[in-house]
N, C-alpha and C positions, 0 to 999 in steps of 0.2 A: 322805693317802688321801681322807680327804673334798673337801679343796677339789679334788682330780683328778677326785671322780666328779659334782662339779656340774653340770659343764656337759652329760656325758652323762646326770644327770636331767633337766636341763631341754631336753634337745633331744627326750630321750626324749617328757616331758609335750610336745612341742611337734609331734610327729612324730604321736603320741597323738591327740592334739588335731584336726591334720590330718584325720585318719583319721577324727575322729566327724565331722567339718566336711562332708571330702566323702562321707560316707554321706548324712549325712542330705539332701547336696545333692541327691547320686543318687534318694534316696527320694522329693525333691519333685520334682527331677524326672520321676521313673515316675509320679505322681501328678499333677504337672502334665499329662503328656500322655496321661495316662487321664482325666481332665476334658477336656481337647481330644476325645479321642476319644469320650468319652460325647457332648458338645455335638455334635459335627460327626455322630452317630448319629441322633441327637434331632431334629438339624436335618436331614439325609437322612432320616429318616423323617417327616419333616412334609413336606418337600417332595414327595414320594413321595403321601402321601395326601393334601396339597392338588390334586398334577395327578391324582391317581385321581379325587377329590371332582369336578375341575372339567372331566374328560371325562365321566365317569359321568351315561349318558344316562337316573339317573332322579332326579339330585340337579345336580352345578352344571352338565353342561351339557342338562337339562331343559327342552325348547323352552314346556315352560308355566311356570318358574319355578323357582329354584333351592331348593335347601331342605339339609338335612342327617339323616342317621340320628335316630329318636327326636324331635327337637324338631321336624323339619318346615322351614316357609320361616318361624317365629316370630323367628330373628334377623332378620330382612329386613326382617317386616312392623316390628319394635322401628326399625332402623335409618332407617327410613321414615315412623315416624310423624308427622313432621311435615307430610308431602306423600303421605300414604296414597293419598288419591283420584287424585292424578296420576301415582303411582307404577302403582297397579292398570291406568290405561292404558297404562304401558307396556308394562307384559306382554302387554294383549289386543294391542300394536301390532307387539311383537316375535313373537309367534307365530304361526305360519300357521294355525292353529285360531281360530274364535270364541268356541271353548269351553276353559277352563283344566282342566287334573287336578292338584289343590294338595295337598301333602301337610301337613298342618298339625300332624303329628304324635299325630296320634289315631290309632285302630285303623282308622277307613276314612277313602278320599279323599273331599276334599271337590272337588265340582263349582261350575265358574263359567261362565257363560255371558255372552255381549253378541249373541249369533245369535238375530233374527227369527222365525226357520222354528224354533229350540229352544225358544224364549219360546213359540211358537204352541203346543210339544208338550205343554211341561210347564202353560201355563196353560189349554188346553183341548181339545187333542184328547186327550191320557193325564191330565186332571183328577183323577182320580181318585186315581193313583198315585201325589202329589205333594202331600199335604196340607200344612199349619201340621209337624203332628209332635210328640210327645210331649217333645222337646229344647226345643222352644217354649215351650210353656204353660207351665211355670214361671216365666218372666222374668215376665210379664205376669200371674200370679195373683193378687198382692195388688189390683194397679191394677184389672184389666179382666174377674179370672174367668173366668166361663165368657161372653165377651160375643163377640157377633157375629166379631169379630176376631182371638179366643182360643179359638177350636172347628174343628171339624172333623167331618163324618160328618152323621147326622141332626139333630143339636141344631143344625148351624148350615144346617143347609136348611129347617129348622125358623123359625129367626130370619131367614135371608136371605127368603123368603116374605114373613112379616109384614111387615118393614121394605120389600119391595116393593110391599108396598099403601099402604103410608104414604107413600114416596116419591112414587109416580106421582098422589097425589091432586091436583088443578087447584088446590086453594086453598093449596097449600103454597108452592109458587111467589110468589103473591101476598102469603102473610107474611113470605117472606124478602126481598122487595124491601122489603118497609116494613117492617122491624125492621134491616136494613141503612143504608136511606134514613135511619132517623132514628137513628140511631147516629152516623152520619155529620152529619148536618147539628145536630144538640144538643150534641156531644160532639167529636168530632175534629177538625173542623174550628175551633169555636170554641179548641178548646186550641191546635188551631197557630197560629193568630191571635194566642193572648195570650204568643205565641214567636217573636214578627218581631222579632230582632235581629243585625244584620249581623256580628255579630264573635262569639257565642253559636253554636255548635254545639249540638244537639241530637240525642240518640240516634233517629232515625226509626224504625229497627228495636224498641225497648223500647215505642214509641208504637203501633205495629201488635199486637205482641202485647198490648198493651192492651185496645185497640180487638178485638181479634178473642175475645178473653177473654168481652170483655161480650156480644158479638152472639151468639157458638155458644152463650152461656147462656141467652139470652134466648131464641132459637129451641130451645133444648135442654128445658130445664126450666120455662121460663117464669119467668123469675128472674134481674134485672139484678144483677150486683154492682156495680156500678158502680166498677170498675175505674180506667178511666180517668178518671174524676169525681174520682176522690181522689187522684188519682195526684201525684206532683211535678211532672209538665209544667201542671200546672191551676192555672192564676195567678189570682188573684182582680182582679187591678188591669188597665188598657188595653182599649181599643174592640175589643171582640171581634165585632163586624156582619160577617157573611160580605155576600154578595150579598145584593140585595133579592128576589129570587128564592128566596131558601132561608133566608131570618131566621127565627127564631121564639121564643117569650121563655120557655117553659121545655120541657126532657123532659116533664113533665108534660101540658103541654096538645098537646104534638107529639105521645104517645101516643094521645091520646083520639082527634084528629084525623082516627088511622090504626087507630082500633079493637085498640089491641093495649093485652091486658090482664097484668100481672103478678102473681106470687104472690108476697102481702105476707111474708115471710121474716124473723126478728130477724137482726139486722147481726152478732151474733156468731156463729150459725150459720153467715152468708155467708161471714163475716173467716176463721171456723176452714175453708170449704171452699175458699176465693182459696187458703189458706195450705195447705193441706194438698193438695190436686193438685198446688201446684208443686213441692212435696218429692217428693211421692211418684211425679211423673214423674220426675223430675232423680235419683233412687235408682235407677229402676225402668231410665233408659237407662245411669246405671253401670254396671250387670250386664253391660252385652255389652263392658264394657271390663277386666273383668278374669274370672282363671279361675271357672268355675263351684264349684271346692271352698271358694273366698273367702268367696261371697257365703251360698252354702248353708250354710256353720260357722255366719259370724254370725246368718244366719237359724234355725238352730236351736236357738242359744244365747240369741237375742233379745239380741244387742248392735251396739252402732256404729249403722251406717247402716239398718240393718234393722229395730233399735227405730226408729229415728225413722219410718222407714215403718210399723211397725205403729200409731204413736202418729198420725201423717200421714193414715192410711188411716179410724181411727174417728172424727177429726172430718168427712172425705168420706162416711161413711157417717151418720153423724147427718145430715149435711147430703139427703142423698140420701132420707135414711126421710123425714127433715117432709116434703120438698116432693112427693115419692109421694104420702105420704098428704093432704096439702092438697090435690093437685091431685081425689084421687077424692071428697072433702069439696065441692070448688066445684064439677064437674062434678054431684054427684048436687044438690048445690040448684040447677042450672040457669044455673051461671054461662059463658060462651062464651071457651074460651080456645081458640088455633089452633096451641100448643106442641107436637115431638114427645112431651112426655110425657103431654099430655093425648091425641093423637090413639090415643097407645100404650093408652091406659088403656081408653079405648071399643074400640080393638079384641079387648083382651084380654074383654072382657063378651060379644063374640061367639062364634058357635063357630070358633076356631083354626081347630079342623080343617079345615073347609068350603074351607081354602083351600088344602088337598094334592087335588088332581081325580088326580095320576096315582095309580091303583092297583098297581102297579109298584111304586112308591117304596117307602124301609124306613118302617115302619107307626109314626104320630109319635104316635096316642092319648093320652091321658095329657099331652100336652106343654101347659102352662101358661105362660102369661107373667106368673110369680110376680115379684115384690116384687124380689126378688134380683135375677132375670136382668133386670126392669126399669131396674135402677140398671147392672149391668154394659153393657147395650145402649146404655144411654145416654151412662155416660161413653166409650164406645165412640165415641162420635160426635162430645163434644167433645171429647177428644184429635184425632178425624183433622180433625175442622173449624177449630179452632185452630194447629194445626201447619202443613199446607197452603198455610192462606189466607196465614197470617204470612207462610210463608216465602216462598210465590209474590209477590207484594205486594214485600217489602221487595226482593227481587234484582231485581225487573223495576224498579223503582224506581231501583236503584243502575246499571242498564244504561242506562237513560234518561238519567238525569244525565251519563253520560260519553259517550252519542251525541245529541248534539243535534238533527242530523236526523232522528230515530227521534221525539225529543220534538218536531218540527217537525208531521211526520205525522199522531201521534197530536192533537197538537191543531187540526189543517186536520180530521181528521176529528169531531172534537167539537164544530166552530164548522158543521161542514154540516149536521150533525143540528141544531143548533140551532136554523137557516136555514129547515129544515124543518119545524121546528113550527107548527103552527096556531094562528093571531093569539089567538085563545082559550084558549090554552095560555100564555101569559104571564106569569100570574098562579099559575099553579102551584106549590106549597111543595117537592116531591119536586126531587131532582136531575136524575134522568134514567128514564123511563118503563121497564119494563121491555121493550118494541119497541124501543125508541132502544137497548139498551144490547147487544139483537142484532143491531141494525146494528154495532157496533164493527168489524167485520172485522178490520181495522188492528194495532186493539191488543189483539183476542183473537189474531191473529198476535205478537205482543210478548210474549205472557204463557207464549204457547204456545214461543218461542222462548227466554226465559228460563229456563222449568222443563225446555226440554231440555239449556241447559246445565247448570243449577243446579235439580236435580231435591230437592223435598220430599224426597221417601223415596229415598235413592241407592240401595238394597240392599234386594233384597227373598228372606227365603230360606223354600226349602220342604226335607222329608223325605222322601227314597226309600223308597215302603214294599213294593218291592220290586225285582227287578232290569230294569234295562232298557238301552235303547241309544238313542241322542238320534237323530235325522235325517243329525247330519253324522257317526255312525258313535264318537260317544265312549259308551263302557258308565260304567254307572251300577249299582254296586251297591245291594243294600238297605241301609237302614239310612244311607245317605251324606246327606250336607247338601247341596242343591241349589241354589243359589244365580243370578238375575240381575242382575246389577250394572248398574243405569239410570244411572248417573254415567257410568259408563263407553261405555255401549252413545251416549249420547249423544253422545261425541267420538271415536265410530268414522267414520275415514273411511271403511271398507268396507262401515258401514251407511250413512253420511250425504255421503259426498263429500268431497273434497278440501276444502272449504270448512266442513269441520263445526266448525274450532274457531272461526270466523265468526259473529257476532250479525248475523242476514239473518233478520228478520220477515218481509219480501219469500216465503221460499221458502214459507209458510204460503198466501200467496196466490194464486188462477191467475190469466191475465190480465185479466178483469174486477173485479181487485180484492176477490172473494168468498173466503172465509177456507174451504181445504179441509183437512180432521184428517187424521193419517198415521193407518194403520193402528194400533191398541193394539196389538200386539205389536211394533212396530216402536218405537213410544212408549208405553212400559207404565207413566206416569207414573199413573195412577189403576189401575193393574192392566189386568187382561183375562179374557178369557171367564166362566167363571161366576161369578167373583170381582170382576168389572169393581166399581170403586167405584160405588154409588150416587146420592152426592151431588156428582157430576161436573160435572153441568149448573150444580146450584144453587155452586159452587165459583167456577166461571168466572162466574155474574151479580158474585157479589160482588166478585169481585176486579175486572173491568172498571167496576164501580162506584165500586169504591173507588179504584181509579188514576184514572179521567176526573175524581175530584170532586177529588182532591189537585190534581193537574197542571190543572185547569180553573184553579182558587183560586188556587193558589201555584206560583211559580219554585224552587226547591231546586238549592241547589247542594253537588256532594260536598266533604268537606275536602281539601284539594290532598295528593297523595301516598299517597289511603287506598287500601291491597286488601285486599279482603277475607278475613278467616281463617276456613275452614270447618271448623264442626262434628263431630264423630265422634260416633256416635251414631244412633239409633231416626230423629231428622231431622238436617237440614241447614238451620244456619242458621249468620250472623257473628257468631263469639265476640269478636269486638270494636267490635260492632255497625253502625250505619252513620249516620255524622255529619252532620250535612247543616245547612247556614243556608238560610233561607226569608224571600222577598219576598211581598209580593204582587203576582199577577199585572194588570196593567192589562188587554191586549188580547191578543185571539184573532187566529192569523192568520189570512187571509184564503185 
C-alpha cells in the first residue's frame, strides 16, 4: 500500500506545486501589467500636461517667454545661464512686442522692455512713477546708503541739485583732464612699457581697472592709492621712456606741475579701503545672483559673506571719516584742493537751500550734507566712475584689436590732430589738450559703438509705484519690477537695423565726419531724463584719452582664439579678462 501511494504523493506534491507555480505567475503577471498600466498613465498624463504646458498661451506657448506654474521662466533663465544676455535677445527677437510680461514666479509680473518710446515713458515723461523702489535699497545699503544712486523722492533731488552745481563748475573739467593726463603718462603707460614682451600676455583689462581705481580716487577724495604703482604689472627693471613728449621723472613732480594736491592719508587706511571696496562690491553684486531670503538670513545672522561685508564695509568707512575730516582740516587753513570732496565740503558751508528756487518742490529745509551722506555721495561716484570707464575702455579696446581698420582710423585721426598743433605746442608734457580730445569724432564714434554693444550697465530696473499702461499698450501693475534691458535694446534690429549686431563706428558719424549721439532713450547707456548721468561728458574725455594714449604708444594684440566671457552682475565686464601682447608703436599713419 505505501509503495502504491508514492507516486500518487508525489504527483499530488507536483500537481500542488504547479498550482502555487502558476498562481503566483498569474499574480505577477496582474502585477506586471498594473505597473505597465501605472507607467503608460503617468506617461499619458505627462504627455497631456507637457502639450497643455506647451500650447498654454500664458506659460509654453507665451509669445514673451515660456515659464511654468509657481517657479515662473526660473528653469530657463538656470538653463541659460551661461548665454543669459544672448538668450534675453532672443525672446525680445522672437516676440512681436518690445516689451516682455515674464513671469518669474513671484506674486507680480515683472516687466522688460527694449522700446525707445517705453524707455522715454518710464524714464521721463511718467518719472515719477517709476522710482529705484523700496526692493532696491537694500542690495546696495551697506555699500552706498542713502547715496545719490540708492534714493528716491526728495533726498535724492536734494542730492541730484547739489551734485548739479558741482558738476557744471568750468574748473572741474580742467582737473579731470590733468589728474587723468598724469595718471596716464606716470603710471600706465610707463607700466606697459616695462611689459613689452612678445610671447607674455598680459591681463589689459586688471590693468584698466587699476588704472581707473586710482584716477576716480583721486578726482574723488583727493587721495591716490596708488594702485597701480604696486600693483604686479609694475616691474622695476627695463627702459621705461614713453615719448619725449610726455616723459617725466616722477608722479611727484608731474603733480606739482599740474597743481593737483593730495590728501597725505596712512597706507593702512588706503590698503584697508583698496581692500575693503573690492569685497564689498564683489558681495554687494552677489546679491542679485541669488534669492533674497539667502542673503537676508546671513545678513541677519552676521555670517558667511555678509560678515565679511560688514567687516569690508568699517575699514571703507574708517577710510572715508579721515579723509572727510582731513579735507575740512586743509580747507579751513587755506589749503587749495579741486577734489569732489573738497568742492562737496564748501558747498555744504553754504546755504543748501538756496539752490531749490522752485517753491512747488517737496520742502527740503532741514537737508544737510552731513558726514554720512557725504561718504555715501561719494562712493556713489566711484563705483559708477570705476566701472564705466573700466569697462567702456577694455571692450572698445578688445573691438579695435580684432578690427584693424577701426584701429587704422582712429589713428589717421590722432596723427591729424597732431598735424595741427601749434609749432609751440611741441614741447608740451600733457597728452592731448582737452580741444584735441573733442575733436576725436572717430573714436568718440568707437567708444560710443562699443558700449552699444557691450553696455557698462546691461540692466537697469525701476518699481511700479502704481498702475499704469506703457505707450505700446502693455499694463503694468503696481508694485511690478520694471525693467530695460540696454544689452539687449542694443542688438535690436527693430531699434538699430538689420546691421545692429555690426561694429560700424561709421553710423555715429554724419557725412562730414562730425560725431552725432542717438537720442538717450534710444541709448540709455548713461540713463535719461532726470536721472541722465551726470558725469557723462567727463566719462567720455577720459576714456578718448585713455584709448588715443594707449593706441598712440603701443600695438596690442589679442591672444588668437580669445572671446570674451561676459559678467552677470551690477556691471559688465570679461570674467576672463583680456590678454593682449604689446609693441611699441613706431609710426602714425598718414
Amino acid at each position: 500500500m505505501e509503495s502504491a501511494s508514492a507516486p500518487a504523493d508525489i504527483l499530488g506534491r507536483y500537481v500542488s506545486s504547479y498550482a502555487d507555480v502558476r498562481f503566483h505567475m498569474q499574480a505577477n503577471y496582474g502585477f506586471l501589467w498594473a505597473l505597465i498600466l501605472c507607467c503608460g498613465g503617468v506617461f499619458a498624463t505627462m504627455v497631456f500636461l507637457f502639450l497643455l504646458w506647451k500650447h498654454h498661451p500664458s506659460y509654453g506657448a507665451n509669445p514673451n517667454g515660456p515659464s511654468f506654474p509657481l517657479i515662473g521662466i526660473l528653469p530657463f533663465v538656470l538653463l541659460n545661464k551661461h548665454q543669459l544676455y544672448e538668450w534675453c535677445c532672443f525672446l525680445f527677437d522672437r516676440s512681436p512686442s518690445l516689451t516682455l510680461r515674464l513671469n518669474t514666479g513671484r506674486s507680480s509680473i515683472s516687466v522688460a522692455t527694449v522700446d525707445p518710446q517705453v524707455v522715454h515713458h518710464i524714464l521721463k515723461t511718467h518719472f515719477p512713477s517709476y522710482p529705484k523702489g523700496p526692493s532696491f535699497y537694500p542690495f546696495f545699503a551697506e555699500l552706498l546708503g542713502n547715496g545719490i544712486f540708492n534714493c528716491d523722492g526728495a533726498l535724492w533731488r536734494f542730492q541730484r541739485k547739489v551734485a548739479s552745481h558741482v558738476f557744471t563748475s568750468n574748473s572741474l573739467k580742467n582737473f579731470v583732464m590733468a589728474v587723468a593726463d598724469a595718471e596716464i603718462v606716470s603710471c600706465l603707460l610707463p607700466t606697459l612699457a616695462n611689459n613689452l614682451d612678445a610671447d607674455a600676455h598680459i591681463d589689459l583689462q586688471a590693468l584698466l581697472m587699476l588704472y581707473t581705481f586710482d584716477t576716480i580716487c583721486q578726482l574723488t577724495f583727493g587721495s591716490d592709492p596708488a594702485c597701480l604703482d604696486g600693483s604686479k604689472f609694475k616691474k622695476t627693471y627695463g627702459n621705461c621712456n614713453i615719448s619725449a613728449s610726455t616723459h617725466v621723472t616722477s608722479v611727484d613732480d608731474r603733480n606739482a606741475s599740474l597743481h593737483i594736491s593730495y590728501a597725505r592719508v596712512p597706507d593702512q587706511l588706503i590698503q584697508g579701503f583698496v581692500q575693503g571696496f573690492q569685497v564689498a562690491l564683489q558681495i554687494t553684486a552677489d546679491r542679485f545672483l541669488i534669492p533674497d531670503f539667502v542673503w537676508k538670513t546671513k545678513r541677519f545672522f552676521k555670517i558667511g559673506s555678509e560678515k565679511k561685508l560688514i567687516d569690508a564695509m568699517e575699514q571703507v568707512d574708517k577710510f572715508a571719516s579721515f579723509v572727510i575730516e582731513l579735507g575740512k582740516q586743509e580747507l579751513a587753513s587755506g589749503k587749495d584742493r579741486k577734489d569732489l570732496l573738497a568742492r562737496f565740503i564748501r558747498l555744504a558751508k553754504e546755504q543748501t537751500e538756496s539752490l531749490d528756487h522752485d517753491n512747488n518742490s517737496d520742502k527740503q529745509e532741514g537737508m544737510v550734507i552731513s558726514d554720512s551722506l557725504l561718504k555715501d555721495i561719494l562712493l556713489s561716484f566711484i563705483l559708477a566712475g570705476r566701472e564705466s570707464i573700466a569697462s567702456g575702455v577694455t571692450f572698445s579696446m578688445w573691438l579695435i584689436c580684432v578690427h584693424p581698420i577701426v584701429e587704422r582710423e582712429v589713428l589717421k585721426e590722432i596723427a591729424k590732430i597732431l598735424e595741427g598743433r601749434k609749432s609751440n605746442d611741441a614741447g608740451k608734457t600733457a597728452r592731448f589738450t582737452y580741444e584735441e580730445v573733442r575733436k576725436m569724432n572717430y573714436l568718440h564714434g568707437v567708444l560710443s559703438e562699443s558700449m552699444r554693444l557691450y553696455p557698462p550697465v546691461p540692466s537697469n530696473c525701476k518699481f511700479a509705484a502704481q498702475d499704469d499702461v506703457f505707450p505700446d499698450g502693455t499694463p503694468v501693475l503696481k508694485g511690478s519690477q520694471v525693467s530695460y534691458n540696454v544689452f539687449a535694446m542694443g542688438r535690436a534690429a527693430r531699434v538699430w537695423g538689420e546691421d545692429c549686431r555690426e561694429f560700424r563706428p561709421e553710423r555715429w558719424l554724419d557725412e562730414n565726419g562730425v560725431f552725432v549721439p542717438a537720442s538717450p532713450f534710444k541709448y540709455p547707456i548713461f540713463q535719461a531724463g532726470p536721472r541722465i548721468c551726470l558725469g557723462k561728458d567727463f566719462a567720455f574725455i577720459q576714456m578718448k584719452l585713455l584709448v588715443a594714449s594707449l593706441i598712440q604708444e603701443f600695438e596690442f594684440a589679442v591672444q588668437p582664439g580669445f572671446k570674451p566671457k561676459l559678467s552677470y552682475g551690477v556691471n559688465m565686464m570679461m570674467t576672463n579678462g583680456l590678454p593682449v601682447t604689446l609693441k611699441r608703436r613706431s609710426t602714425l599713419p598718414c
